[in-house]
LOKOL-857270 format. One record per residue: x, y, z of N, C-alpha, C, CB in turn; residue number from 0; residue in one letter. Coordinates in Angstrom, 2 decimals. Glycine has a CB too. Layout:
<nodes>
X Y Z X Y Z X Y Z X Y Z NUM A
...
</nodes>
This chain:
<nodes>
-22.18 -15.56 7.13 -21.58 -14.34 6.62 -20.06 -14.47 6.66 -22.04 -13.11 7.44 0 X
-19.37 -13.96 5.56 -17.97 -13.82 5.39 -17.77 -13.24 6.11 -17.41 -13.44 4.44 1 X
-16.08 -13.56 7.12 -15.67 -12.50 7.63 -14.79 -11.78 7.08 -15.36 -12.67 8.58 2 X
-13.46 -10.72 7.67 -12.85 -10.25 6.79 -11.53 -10.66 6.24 -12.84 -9.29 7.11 3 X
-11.29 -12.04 6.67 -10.31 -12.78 5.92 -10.53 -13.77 5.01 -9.60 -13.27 6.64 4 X
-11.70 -13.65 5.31 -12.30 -14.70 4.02 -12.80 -13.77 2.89 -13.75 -15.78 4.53 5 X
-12.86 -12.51 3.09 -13.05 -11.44 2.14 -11.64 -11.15 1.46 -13.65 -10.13 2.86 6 X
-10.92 -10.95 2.51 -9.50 -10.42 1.76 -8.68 -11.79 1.09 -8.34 -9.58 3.08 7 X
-8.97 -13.15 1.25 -8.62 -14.13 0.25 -9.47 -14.45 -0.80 -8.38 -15.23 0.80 8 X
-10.27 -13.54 -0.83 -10.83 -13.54 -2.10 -10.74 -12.66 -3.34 -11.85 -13.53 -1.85 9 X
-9.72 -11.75 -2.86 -9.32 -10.12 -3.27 -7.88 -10.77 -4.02 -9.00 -8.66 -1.58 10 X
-8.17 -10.33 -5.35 -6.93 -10.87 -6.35 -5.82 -9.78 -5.43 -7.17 -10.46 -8.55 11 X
-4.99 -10.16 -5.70 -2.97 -9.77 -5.50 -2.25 -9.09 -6.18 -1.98 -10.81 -5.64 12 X
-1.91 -8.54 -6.11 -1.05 -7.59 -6.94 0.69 -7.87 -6.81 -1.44 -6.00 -6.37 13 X
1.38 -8.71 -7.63 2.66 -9.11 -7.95 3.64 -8.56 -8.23 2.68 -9.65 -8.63 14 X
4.32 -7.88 -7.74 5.67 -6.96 -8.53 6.52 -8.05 -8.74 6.58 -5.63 -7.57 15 X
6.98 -8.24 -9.82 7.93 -9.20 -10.58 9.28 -8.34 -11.34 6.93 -10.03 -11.84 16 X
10.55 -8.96 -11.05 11.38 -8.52 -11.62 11.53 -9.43 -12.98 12.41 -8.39 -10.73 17 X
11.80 -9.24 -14.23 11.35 -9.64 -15.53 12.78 -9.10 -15.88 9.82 -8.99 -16.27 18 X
13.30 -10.43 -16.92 14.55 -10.59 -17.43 14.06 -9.52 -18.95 15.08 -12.53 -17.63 19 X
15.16 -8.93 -19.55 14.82 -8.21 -20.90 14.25 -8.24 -21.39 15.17 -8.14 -21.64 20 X
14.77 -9.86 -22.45 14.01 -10.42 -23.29 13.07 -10.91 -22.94 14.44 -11.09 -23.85 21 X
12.47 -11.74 -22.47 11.58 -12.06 -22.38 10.25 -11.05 -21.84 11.95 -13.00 -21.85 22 X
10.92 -9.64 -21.12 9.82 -8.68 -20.76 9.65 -7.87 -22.30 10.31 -7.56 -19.30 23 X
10.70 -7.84 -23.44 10.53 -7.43 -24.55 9.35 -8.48 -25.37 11.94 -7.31 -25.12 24 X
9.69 -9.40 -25.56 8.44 -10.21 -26.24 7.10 -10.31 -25.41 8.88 -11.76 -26.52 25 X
6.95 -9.72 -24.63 5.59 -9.82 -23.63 5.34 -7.76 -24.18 6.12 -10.40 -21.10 26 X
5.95 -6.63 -23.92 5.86 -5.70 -24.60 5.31 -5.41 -25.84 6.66 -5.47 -24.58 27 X
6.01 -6.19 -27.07 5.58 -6.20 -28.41 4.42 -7.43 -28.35 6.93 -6.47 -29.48 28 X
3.99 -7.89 -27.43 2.58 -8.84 -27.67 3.31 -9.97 -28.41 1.14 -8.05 -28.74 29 X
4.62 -10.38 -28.50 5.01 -11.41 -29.13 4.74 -12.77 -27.77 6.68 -11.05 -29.75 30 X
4.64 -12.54 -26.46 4.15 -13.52 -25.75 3.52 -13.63 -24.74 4.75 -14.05 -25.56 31 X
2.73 -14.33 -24.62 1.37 -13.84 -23.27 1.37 -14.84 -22.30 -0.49 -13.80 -23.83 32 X
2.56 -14.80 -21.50 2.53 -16.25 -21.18 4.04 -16.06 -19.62 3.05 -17.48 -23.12 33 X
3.66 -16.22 -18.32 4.52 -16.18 -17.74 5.45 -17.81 -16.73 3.94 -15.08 -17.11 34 X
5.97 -18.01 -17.38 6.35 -19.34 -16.48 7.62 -18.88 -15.55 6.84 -20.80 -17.56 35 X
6.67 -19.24 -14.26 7.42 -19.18 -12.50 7.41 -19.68 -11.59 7.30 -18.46 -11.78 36 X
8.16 -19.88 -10.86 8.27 -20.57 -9.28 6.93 -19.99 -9.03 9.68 -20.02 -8.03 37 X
6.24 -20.87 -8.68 4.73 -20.67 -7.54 4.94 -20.17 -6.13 3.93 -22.20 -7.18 38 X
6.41 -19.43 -5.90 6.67 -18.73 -4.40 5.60 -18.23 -4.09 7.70 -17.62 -4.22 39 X
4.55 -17.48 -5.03 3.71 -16.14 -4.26 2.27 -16.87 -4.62 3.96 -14.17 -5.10 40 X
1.97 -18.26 -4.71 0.46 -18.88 -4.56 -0.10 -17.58 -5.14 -0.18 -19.36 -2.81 41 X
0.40 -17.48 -6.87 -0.29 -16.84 -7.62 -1.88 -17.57 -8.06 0.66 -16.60 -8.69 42 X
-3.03 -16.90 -8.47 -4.38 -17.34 -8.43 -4.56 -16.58 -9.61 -5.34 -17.08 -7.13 43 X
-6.13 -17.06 -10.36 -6.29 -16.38 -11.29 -7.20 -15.25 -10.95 -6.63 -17.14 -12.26 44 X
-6.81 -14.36 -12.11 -7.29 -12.96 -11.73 -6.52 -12.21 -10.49 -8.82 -13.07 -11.35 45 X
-5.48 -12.45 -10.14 -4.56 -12.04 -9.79 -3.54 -10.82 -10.91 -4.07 -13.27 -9.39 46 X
-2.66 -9.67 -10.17 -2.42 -9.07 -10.96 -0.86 -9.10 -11.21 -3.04 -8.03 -10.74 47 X
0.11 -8.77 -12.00 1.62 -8.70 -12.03 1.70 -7.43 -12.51 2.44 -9.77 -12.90 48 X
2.80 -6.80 -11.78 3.88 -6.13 -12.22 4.99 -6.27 -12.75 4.14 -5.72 -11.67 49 X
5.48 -6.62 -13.79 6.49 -6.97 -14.74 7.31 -5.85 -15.17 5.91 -7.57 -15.89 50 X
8.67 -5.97 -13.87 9.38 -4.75 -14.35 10.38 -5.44 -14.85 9.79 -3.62 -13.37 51 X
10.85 -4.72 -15.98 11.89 -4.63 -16.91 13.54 -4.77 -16.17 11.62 -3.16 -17.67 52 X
14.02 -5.81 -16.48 15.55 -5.87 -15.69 16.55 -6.28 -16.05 15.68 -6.48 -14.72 53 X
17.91 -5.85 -16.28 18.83 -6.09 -16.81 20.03 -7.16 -15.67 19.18 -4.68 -17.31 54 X
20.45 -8.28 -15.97 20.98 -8.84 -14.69 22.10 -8.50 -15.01 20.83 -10.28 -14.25 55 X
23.00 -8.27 -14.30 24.63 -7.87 -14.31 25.51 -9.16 -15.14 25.28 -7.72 -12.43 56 X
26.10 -9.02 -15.77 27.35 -9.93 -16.53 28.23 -9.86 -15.58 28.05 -9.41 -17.99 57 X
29.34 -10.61 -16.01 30.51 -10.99 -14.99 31.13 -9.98 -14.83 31.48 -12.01 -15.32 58 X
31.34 -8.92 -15.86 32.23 -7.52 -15.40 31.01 -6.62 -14.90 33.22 -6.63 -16.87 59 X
31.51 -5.74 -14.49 30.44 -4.80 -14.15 31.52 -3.62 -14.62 29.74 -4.83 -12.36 60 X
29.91 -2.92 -15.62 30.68 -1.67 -16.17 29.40 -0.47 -15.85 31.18 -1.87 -18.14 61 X
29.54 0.41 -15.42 28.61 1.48 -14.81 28.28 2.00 -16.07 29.23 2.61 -13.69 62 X
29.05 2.04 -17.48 28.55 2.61 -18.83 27.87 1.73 -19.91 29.68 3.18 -19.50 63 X
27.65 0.85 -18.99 26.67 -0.84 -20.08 25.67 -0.06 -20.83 25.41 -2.43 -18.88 64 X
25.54 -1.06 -21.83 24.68 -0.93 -22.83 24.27 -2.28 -23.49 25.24 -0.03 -23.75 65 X
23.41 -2.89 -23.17 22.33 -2.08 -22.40 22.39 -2.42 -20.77 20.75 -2.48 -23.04 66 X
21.97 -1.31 -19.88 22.08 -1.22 -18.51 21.86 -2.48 -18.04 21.24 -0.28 -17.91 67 X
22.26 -2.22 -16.76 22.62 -3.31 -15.19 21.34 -2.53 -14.41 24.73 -3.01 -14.07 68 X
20.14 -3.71 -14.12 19.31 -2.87 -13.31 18.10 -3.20 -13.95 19.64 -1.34 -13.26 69 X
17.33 -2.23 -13.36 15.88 -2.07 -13.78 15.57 -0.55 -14.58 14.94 -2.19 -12.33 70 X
15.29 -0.72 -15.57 15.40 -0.27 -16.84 14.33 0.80 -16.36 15.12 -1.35 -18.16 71 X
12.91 0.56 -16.03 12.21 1.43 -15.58 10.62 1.21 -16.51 13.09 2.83 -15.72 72 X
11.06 0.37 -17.50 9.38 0.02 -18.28 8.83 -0.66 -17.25 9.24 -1.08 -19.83 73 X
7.37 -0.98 -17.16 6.35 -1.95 -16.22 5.85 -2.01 -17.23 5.43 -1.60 -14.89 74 X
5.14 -3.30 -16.84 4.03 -3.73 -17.36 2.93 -4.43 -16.73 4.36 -4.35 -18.18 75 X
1.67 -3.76 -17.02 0.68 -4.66 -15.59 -0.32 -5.18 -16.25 -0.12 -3.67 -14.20 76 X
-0.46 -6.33 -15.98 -1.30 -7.65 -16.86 -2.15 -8.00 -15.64 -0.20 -9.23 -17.54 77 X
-2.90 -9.04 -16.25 -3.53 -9.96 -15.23 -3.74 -11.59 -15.45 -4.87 -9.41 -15.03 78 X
-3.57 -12.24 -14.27 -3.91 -13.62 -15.22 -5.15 -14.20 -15.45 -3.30 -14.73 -14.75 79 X
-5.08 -14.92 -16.41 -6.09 -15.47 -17.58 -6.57 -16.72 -16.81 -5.31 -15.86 -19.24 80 X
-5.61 -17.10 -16.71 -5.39 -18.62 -16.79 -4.02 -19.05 -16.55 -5.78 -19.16 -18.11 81 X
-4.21 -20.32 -15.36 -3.18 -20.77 -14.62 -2.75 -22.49 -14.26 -3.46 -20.06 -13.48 82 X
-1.52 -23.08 -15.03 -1.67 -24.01 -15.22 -0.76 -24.42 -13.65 -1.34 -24.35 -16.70 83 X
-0.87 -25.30 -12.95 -0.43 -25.35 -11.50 0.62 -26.61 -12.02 -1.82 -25.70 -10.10 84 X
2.12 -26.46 -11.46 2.92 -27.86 -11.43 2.39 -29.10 -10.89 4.08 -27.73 -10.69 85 X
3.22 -30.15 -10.96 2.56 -31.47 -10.73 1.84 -32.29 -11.60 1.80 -31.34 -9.89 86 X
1.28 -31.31 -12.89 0.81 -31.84 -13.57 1.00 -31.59 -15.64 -0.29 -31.63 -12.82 87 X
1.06 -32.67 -16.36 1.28 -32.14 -17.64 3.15 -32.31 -18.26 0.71 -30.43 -17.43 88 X
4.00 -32.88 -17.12 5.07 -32.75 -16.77 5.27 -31.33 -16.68 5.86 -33.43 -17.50 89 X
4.93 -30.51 -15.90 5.23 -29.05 -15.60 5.63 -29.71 -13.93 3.66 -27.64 -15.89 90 X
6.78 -28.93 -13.90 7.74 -29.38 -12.21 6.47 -28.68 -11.17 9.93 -28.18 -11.88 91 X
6.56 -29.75 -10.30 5.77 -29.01 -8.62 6.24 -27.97 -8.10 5.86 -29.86 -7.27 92 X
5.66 -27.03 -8.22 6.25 -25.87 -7.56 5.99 -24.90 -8.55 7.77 -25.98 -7.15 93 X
5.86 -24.94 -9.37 5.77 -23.69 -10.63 4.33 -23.78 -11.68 7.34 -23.92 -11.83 94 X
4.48 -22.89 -12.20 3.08 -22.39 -12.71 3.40 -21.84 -14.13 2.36 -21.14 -11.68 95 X
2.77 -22.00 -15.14 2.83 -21.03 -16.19 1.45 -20.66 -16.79 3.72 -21.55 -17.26 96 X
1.10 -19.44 -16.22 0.43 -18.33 -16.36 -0.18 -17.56 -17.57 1.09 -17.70 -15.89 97 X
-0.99 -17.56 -18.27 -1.94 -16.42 -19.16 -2.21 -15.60 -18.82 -2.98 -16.54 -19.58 98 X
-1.61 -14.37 -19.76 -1.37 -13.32 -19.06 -2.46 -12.34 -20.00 0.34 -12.96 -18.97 99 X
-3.11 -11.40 -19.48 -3.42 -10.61 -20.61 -2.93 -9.00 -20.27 -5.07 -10.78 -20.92 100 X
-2.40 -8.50 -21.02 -1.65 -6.88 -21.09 -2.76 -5.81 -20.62 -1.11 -6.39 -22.89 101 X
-2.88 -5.41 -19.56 -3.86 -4.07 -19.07 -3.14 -2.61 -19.62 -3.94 -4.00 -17.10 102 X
-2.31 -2.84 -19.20 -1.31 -1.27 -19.13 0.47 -0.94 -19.20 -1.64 -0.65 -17.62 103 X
0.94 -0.53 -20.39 2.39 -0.16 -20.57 2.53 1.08 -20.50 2.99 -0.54 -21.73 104 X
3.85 1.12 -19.12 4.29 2.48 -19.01 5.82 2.26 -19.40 4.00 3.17 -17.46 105 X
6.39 3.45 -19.82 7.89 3.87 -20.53 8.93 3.58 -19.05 7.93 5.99 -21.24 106 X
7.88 4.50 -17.85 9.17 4.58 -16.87 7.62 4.53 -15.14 10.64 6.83 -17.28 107 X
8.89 4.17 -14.55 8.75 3.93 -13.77 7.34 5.01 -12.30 10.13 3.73 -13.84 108 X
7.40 6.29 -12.84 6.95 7.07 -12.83 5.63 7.63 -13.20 7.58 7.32 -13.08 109 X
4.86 6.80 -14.23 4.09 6.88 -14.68 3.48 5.49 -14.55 4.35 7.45 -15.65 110 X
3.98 4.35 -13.64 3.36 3.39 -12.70 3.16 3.61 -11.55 3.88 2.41 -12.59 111 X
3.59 4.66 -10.83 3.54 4.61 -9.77 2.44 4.60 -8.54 4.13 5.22 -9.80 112 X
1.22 5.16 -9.50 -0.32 5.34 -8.63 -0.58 3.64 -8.69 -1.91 6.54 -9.66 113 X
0.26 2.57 -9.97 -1.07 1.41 -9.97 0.11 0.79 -9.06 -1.83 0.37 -11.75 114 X
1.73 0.85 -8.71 2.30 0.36 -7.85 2.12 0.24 -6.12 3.15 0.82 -8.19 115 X
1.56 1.50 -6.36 1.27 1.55 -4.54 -0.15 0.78 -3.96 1.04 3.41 -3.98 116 X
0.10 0.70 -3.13 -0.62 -0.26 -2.74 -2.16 0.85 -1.99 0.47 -1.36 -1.59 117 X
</nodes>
């Protein structure tokens, strides 16, 4: 019989990811299904992400940017498909690029918040 850590490593993950614009814009419009990342979080398949929307600061910092400095406030929560592991394919050791498929888009931050909490 399983015990309960061999139960809870069997229990997909739930990922909050901070996600650069563009690239969280072409994953939005379904223009790409596809996440390539550092393997920090021994992502697995059927595992889940949170893909929030983020703006990284430029060299000036202006509090009236356009478009904003920050996290914008869209999510997006996918799951993976399919997971190609580094080391192999010439993909670097350590990183992963991921099939993603789109579950759920929210506008703001607020209207993720029941699938954010844990």
């Amino acid at each position: 019989m399983a015990g309960v850590s061999d139960v809870e490593q069997c229990l997909p993950s739930v990922h909050e990811l901070k996600t650069w614009a563009d690239p969280f814009d072409a994953m939005w419009l379904a223009k790409k299904g596809f996440e390539f990342r550092r393997n920090d979080r021994d992502f697995h398949l059927g595992d889940y992400l949170l893909l929030k929307e983020w703006y990284p600061p430029s060299d000036t910092v202006d509090i009236m940017a356009d478009p904003p400095v920050g996290y914008s406030g869209r999510v997006i929560l996918a799951r993976v498909h399919y997971i190609l592991l580094g080391g192999q394919f010439g993909l670097p050791e350590g990183y992963c690029i991921m099939q993603l498929k789109v579950l759920q888009k929210f506008e703001n931050r607020d209207a993720a918040k029941d699938v954010m909490q844990p």
